[in-house]
C-alpha positions in Angstrom: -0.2 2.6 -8.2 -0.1 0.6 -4.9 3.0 -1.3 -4.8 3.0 -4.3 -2.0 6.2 -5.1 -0.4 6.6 -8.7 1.0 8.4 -9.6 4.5 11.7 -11.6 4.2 11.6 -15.4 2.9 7.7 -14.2 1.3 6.6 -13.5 -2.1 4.7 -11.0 -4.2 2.1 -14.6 -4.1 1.9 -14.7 -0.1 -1.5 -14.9 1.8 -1.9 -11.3 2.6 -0.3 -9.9 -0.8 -3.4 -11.9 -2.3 -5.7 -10.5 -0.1 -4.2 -6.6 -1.1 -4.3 -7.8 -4.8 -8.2 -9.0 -5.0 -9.5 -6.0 -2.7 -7.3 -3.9 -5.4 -8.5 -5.4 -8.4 -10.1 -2.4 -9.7 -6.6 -0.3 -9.0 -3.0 0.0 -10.4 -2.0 -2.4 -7.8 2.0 -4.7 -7.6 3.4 -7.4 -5.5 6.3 -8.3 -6.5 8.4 -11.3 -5.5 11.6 -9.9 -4.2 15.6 -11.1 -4.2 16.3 -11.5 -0.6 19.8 -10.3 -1.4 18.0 -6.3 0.1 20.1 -4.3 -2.5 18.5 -6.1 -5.7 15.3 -6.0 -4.0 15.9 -2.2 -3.2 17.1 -1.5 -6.8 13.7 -3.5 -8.2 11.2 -1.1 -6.2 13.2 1.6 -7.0 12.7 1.1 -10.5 9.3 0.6 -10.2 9.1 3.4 -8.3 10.9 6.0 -11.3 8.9 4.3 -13.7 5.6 5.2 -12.4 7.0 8.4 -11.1 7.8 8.8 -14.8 4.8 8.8 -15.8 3.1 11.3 -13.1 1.2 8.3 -11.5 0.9 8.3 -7.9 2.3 5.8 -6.1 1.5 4.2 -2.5 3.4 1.8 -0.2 1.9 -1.4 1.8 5.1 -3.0 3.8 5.1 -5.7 5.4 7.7 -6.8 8.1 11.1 -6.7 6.2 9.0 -4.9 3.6 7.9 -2.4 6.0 11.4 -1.7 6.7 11.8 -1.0 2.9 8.8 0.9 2.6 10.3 3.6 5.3 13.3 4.0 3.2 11.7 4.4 0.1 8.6 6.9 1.5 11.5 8.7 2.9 13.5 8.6 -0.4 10.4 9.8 -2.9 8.1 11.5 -0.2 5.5 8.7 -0.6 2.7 7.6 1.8 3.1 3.9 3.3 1.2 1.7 5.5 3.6 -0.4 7.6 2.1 -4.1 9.0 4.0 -4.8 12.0 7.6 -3.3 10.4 11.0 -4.5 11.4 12.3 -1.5 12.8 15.4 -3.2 13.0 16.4 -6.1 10.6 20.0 -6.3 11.2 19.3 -7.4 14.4 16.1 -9.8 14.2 17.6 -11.3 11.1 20.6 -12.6 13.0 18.7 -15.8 13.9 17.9 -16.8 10.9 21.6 -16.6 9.5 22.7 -19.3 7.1 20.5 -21.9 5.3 16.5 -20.8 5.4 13.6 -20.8 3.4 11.4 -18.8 1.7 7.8 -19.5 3.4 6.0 -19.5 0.3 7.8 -22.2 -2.2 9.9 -23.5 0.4 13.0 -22.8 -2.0 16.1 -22.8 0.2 18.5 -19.6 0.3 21.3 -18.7 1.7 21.0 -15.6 4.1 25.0 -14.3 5.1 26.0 -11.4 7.1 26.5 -9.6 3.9 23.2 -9.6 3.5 22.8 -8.4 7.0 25.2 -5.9 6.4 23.3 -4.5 3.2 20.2 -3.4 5.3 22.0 -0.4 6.8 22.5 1.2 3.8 18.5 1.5 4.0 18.2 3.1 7.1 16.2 5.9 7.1 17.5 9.0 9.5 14.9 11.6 9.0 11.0 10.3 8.4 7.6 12.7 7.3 5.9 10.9 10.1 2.3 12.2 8.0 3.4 9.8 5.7 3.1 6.7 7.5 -0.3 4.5 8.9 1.3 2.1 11.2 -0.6 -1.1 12.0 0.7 -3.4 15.0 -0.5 -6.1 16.4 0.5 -7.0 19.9 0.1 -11.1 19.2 3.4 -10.5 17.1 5.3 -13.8 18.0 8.3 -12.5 15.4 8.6 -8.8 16.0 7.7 -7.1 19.5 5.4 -4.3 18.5 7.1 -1.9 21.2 9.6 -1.3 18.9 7.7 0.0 16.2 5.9 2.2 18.5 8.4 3.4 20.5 10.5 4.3 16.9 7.4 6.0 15.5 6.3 8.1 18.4 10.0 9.2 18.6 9.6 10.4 14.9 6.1 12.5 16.2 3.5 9.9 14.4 -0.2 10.8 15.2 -1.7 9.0 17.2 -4.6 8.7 14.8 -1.7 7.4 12.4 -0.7 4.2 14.7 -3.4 1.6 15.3 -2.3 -1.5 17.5 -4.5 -4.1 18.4 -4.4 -6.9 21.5 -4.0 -10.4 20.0 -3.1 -11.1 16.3 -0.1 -12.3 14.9 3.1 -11.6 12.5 0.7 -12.0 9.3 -1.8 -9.4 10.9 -4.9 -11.5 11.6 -7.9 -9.9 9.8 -6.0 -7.2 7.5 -9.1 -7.0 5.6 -10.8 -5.1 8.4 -8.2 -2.5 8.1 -8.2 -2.3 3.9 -11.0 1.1 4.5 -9.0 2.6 6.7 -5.9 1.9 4.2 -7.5 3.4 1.5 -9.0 6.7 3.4 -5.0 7.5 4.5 -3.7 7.3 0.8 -7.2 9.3 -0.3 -8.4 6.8 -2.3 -12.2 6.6 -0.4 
C-alpha cells in the first residue's frame, strides 16, 4: 500500500494527492484527509499503518511538507521507505506564523492552530533516521520552506546523493511531480 500524507491546512483531495491517486490507480494506494491537531493525525496513520502491517502488506510513504515531517517519524518508527516533497524539517518553528485562526487550503474550512498544537510536533521528532529509506525531492522555487534545510538535515543523516534530487525553480506544491512518479516507483521497487 502507498499511503499519501498531506501538508498542513491540505487534504487527502488536494491537487497533488489526486495526481498520486490516478497514476496509482492500479495499486493499494491512501490519501487521507488528516486532523490538523498532529497527535490524531499521527494516531490515524498509525493505524493504518498496523493494519496493513497486519496483514503482511507492504507499505510505502509519500510526504508532503508537514506530511513529510510525519512520514520521517513513521519510516523511522516501522522501518518503511518514504519519499519526502519538499519536508518541513522543522514545523515547530515554520508553523509559528500561521498561529491562531487559518484555513485549510482545500475547503477553506477555518481552524484553529494553538501552540499546543505546536507543541505536539516534538513528540514526532525523529533522532535516529535509515537514510536508505528516504528519496528526498526539493525544489529550490520553495516560497514556504527553504530547501537548505532539508538538505542540510539529510546529508547530516548520510543520505545518498543518488537519494536527494533538488531542482532550480518550482514551488511548495512541487511543480511537475508527475515527472518524478518513475523515479518514485523504482526507489520503493515497484518498476
Amino acid at each position: 500500500m502507498i499511503l499519501y500524507i498531506h501538508g498542513f491546512g491540505s487534504s487527502g483531495s488536494g491537487a497533488k494527492a489526486i495526481k498520486f491517486k490516478e497514476y496509482y490507480n492500479h495499486q493499494s494506494f491512501i490519501a487521507p484527509s488528516l486532523s490538523y491537531i498532529p497527535t490524531l493525525a499521527i494516531d490515524t496513520l498509525e493505524s493504518l499503518i498496523e493494519l496493513c502491517l497486519g496483514h503482511q502488506e507492504e507499505i510505502y510513504l509519500i510526504g508532503s511538507s508537514l506530511g513529510g515531517y510525519m512520514a520521517i517519524y513513521l519510516a523511522s518508527k516501522y522501518n518503511l521507505k518514504a519519499v519526502l516533497i519538499n519536508p518541513s524539517i522543522n514545523p515547530r518553528i515554520t508553523l509559528k506564523k500561521v498561529l491562531g485562526l487559518t484555513h485549510n487550503y482545500y475547503d477553506l474550512s477555518s481552524f484553529e492552530w494553538t501552540t499546543q498544537h505546536l507543541n505536539m510536533l516534538k513528540y514526532y521528532q525523529s533522532s535516529e533516521i535509515d537514510p536508505d529509506n528516504f528519496l528526498l525531492l526539493l525544489q529550490k522555487g520553495d516560497e514556504t520552506l527553504d530547501y537548505r534545510e532539508a538538505e542540510r538535515y539529510f546529508l547530516s543523516e548520510g543520505i545518498a546523493s543518488s537519494h536527494m534530487i533538488i531542482e532550480e525553480g518550482g514551488n511548495h506544491g512541487f511543480e511537475d511531480i508527475e515527472s518524478k512518479f518513475l523515479i518514485i516507483d523504482q526507489f520503493f521497487g515497484l518498476k
